[in-house]
C-alpha positions in Angstrom: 136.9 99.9 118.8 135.6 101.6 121.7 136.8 104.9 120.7 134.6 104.3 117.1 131.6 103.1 118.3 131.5 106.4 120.9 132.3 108.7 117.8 129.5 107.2 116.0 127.4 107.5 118.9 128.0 111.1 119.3 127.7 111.8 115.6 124.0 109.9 115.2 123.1 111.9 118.3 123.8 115.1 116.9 122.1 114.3 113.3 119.0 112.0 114.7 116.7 115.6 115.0 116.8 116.3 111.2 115.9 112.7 110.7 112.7 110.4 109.2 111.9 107.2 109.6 114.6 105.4 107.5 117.6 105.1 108.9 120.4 102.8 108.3 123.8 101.4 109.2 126.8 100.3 107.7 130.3 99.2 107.2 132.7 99.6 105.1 136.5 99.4 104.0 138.3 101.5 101.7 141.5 104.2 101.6 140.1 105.9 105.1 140.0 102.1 106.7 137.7 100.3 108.5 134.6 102.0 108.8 131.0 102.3 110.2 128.5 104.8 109.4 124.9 105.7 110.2 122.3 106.5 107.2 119.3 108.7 107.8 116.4 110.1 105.0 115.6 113.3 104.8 113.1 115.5 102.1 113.8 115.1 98.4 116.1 112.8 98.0 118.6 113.7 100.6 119.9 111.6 103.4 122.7 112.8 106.4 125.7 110.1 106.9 127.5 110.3 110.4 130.7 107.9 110.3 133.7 106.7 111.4 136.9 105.9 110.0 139.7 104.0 111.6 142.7 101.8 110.9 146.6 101.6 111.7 148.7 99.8 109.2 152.7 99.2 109.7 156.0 98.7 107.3 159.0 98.0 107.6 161.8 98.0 104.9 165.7 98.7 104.1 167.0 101.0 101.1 170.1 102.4 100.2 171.7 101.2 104.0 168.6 102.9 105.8 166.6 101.2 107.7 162.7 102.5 107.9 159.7 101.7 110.2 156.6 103.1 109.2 153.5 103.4 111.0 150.0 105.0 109.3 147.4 106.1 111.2 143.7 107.0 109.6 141.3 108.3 111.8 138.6 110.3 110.5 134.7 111.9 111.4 132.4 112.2 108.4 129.4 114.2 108.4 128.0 113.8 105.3 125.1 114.9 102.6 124.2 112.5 100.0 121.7 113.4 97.3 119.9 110.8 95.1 119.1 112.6 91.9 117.4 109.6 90.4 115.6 108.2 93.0 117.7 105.1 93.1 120.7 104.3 94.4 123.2 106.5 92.4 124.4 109.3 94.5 126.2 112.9 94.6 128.2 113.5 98.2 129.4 116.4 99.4 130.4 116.5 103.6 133.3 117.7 105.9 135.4 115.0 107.9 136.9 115.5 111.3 140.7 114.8 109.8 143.3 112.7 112.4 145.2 110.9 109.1 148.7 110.8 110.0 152.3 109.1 109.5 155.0 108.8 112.1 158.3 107.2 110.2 161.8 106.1 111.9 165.1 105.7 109.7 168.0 104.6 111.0 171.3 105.4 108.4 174.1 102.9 108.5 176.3 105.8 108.0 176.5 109.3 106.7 173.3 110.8 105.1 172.8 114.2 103.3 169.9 116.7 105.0 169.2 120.3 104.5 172.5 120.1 101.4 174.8 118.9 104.3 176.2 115.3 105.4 175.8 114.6 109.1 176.1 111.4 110.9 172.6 111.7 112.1 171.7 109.0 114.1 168.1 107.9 114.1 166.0 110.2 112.4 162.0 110.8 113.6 159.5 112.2 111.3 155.2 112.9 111.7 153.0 113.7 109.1 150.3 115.8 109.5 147.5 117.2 107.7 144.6 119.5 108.3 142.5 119.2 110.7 139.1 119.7 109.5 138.9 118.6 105.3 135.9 119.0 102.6 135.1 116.2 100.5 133.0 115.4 97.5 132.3 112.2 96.3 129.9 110.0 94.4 128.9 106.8 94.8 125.9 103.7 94.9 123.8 102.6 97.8 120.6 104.1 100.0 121.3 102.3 103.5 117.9 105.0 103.9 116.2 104.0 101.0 112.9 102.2 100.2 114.0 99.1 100.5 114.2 97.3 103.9 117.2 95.0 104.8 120.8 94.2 103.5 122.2 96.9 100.8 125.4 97.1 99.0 127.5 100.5 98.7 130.4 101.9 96.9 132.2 104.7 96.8 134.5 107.2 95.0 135.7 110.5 96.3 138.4 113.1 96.8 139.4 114.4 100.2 140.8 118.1 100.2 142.9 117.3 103.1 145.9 120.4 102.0 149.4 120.0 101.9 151.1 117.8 104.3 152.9 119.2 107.2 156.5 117.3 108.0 158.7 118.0 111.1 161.4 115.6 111.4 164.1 115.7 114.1 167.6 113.4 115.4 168.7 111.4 118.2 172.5 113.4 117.2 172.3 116.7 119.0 175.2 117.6 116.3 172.6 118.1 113.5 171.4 121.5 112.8 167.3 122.2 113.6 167.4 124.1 110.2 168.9 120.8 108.3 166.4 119.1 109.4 163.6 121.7 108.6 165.4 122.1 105.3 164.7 118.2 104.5 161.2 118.1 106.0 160.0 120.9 103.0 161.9 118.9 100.7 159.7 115.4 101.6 156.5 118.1 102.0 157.0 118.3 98.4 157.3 114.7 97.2 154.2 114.7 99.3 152.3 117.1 98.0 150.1 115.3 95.7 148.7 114.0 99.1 146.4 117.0 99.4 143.2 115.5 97.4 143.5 112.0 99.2 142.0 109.6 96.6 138.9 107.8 99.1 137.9 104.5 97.6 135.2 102.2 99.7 133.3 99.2 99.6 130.8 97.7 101.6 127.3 96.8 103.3 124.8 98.1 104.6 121.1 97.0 106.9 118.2 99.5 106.4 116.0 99.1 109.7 
C-alpha cells in the first residue's frame, strides 16, 4: 500500500501545474485491480487522471497429473485524458499506463511431459509472463470526480489496453532438458496467449470531488 500511495503521489505532483480548481479522488476495482486515482479539470471539458493500479491474486490446481501454482501480479501507472463531450458525466479516454502486469506459474509433472515435440522428464517447470512496458489505452466511461458537482460520485468504466503480445520464458529444475525445448514451448503458450495483447479493463467505483 505504501508503494501505491507514493506512485499516486508522484503522479498528482507531476499533473497538479496544468490543473484548476476541481480536483478529485477516487477508488476503484476492476480487471487492473484495486485502484486509486486523482481527477483534475482542465479547459473545455477535459480533465487529467493520475492513478494507480495494484493487486496480486493466486491459484492453484491439478490437470492431466500436473500440478500448477499460479501467481498474477497487476501493477500499473495511468496517466490519463478524459474528455466530456456533453458536458455531463459520459466520457471519451484516451492515456498511456506505466505497464508492470505479469504472471509467474510453477508446474510440477507426475511423470513424463512433451516440450519443444520432445518427452523429457522435466522436473518442475518455471514460467514468467511479461508484457510491454509502457501500453496505450482508450476507453470510455461515466463519472466527473472534477465535475460541477461537489461530493461523492459514482464511475464506471470500459476500455482496452494495447499491452502487445506476451512475452514467455520458461525453464527446468532437470539440467537434462534442452534450453531450445523449452524456448520451443514458451512460443507455443505465447500463442494461446496472444489474444492477451488488448487486455479487456473493466472498473467500477467511487469517487469525492473536493
Amino acid at each position: 500500500m505504501k508503494r501505491i500511495v507514493a506512485g499516486l503521489g508522484l503522479l498528482i505532483a507531476a499533473a497538479a501545474p496544468a490543473a484548476v480548481a476541481e480536483v478529485g479522488l477516487g477508488v476503484k476495482a476492476g480487471t487492473l485491480g484495486i485502484g486509486v486515482e486523482g481527477t483534475f479539470a482542465l479547459a473545455g471539458g477535459l480533465n487529467l487522471r493520475a492513478g494507480v493500479n495494484n493487486y496480486t491474486y493466486g491459484y492453484s490446481d491439478s490437470a492431466s497429473d500436473i500440478s500448477y501454482d499460479v501467481d498474477l501480479e497487476l501493477e500499473s501507472y495511468a496517466l490519463l485524458l478524459d474528455w466530456h463531450p456533453f458536458s455531463g458525466t459520459f466520457k471519451l479516454t484516451a492515456g498511456l499506463l506505466s505497464n508492470k502486469n505479469r504472471a509467474a506459474m510453477r508446474a510440477t509433472p507426475a511423470g513424463p511431459v512433451t516440450l519443444g515435440g520432445n518427452t523429457h522428464n522435466a522436473g518442475t517447470l518455471r514460467g514468467k509472463v511479461d508484457f510491454k512496458k509502457t501500453a496505450p489505452y482508450a476507453g470510455l466511461g461515466w463519472g466527473n470526480a472534477a465535475g460541477k458537482t461537489r461530493g461523492f460520485g459514482f464511475s464506471a468504466e470500459v476500455g482496452v489496453l494495447f499491452q502487445g503480445a506476451p512475452d514467455v520464458t520458461l525453464t527446468s529444475t532437470n539440467p537434462a532438458v534442452p534450453q531450445s525445448d523449452l524456448d520451443a514451448e514458451a512460443r507455443e503458450i505465447e500463442s494461446d496467449l496472444d489474444d492477451l495483447k488488448a487486455y479487456p479493463v473493466l472498473s467500477l467505483g467511487f469517487s469525492y470531488q473536493f
